[in-house]
C-alpha positions, -999 to 999 in steps of 0.1 A, spaced: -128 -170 147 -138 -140 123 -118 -138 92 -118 -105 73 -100 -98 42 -87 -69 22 -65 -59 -5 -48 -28 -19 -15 -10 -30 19 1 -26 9 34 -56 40 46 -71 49 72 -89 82 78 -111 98 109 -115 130 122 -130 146 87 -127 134 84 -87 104 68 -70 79 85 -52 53 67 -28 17 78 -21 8 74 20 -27 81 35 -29 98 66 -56 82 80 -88 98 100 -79 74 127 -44 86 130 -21 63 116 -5 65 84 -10 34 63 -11 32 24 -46 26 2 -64 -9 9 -101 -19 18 -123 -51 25 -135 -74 -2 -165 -64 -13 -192 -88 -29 -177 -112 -50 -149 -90 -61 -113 -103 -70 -84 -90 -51 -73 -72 -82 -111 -53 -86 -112 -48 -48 -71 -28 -50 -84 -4 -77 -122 1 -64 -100 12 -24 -75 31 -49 -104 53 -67 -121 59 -34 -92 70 -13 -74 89 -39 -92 95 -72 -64 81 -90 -68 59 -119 -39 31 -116 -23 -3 -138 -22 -27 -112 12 -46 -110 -3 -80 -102 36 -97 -105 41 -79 -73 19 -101 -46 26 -98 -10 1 -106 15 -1 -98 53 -20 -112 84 -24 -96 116 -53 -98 147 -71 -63 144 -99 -70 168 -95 -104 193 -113 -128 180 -107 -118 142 -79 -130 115 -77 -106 88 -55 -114 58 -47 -82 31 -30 -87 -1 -13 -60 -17 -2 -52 -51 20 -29 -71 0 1 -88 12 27 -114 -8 63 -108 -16 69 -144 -44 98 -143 -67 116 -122 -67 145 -97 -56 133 -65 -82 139 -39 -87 125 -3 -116 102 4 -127 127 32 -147 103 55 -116 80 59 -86 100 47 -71 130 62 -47 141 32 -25 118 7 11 125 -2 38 115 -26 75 108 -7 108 91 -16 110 57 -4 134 70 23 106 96 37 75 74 31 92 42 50 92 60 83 60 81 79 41 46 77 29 37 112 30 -2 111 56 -23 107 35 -46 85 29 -13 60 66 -4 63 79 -40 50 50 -46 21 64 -11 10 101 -18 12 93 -55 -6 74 -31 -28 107 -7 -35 132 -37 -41 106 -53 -69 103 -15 -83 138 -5 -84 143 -37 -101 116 -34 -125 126 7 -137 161 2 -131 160 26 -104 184 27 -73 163 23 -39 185 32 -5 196 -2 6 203 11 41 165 20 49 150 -12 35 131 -32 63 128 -73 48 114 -98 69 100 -131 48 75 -136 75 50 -117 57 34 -109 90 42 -86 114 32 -67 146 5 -45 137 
């Protein structure tokens, strides 16, 4: 067995008292949010803002109290685990990573949970919303959250 690992971001945004979310439309087609592989002998928390800067150009401060990991088969034969943090966009011109990213957008939690194309992606994010709201005191739609505690999911 092949085991791959990654790690990366639910990037937030605040604005006039709401949260906005950024989601990647991938090259491949789906619509995910930023994460990469491990490189070298990186630490999860260097690996979420090296992907962030490629993908996006956005400097961020990585929320490491937020911690929610995720495994899933991508390839038979292969177990890949991705951790994903919490990260404030702080600076930076927000440009697509062109050879992997399509185009990158900001959305309300309620638009960027069903842009997201796997269900593993939609519940880090709505885990992600719940710590957020919590943390700025900010009302999240309760109706469109999506919790499992599995912390896997179909993908």
């Amino acid at each position: 067995m092949k085991y791959e690992k990654s790690c990366g971001a639910v990037v937030y945004r605040l604005q006039d008292g709401q949260l906005f979310f950024l989601i990647e439309h991938m090259k491949l087609g789906h619509i995910s949010i930023p994460k990469g592989h491990v490189e070298g002998k990186e630490t999860e928390e260097e690996t979420a803002i090296r992907e962030i800067r490629e993908e996006t150009n956005l400097e961020v401060k990585l929320d490491t109290v937020f911690r929610h990991e995720i495994y899933y088969s991508p390839y038979e034969g292969t177990k890949k685990q991705v951790i994903f943090f919490a990260a404030e966009a702080l600076s930076g011109h927000m440009k697509n990573q062109e050879c992997e990213v399509s185009s990158l957008k900001w959305l309300p939690y309620e638009k960027a949970i069903t842009a997201v194309t796997y269900d593993t992606d939609k519940n880090v994010l709505s885990h992600a919303a719940v710590y957020l709201g919590r943390k700025h005191s900010v009302d999240v739609d309760q109706r469109n959250l999506l919790l499992s505690d599995s912390g896997s999911g179909i993908r």
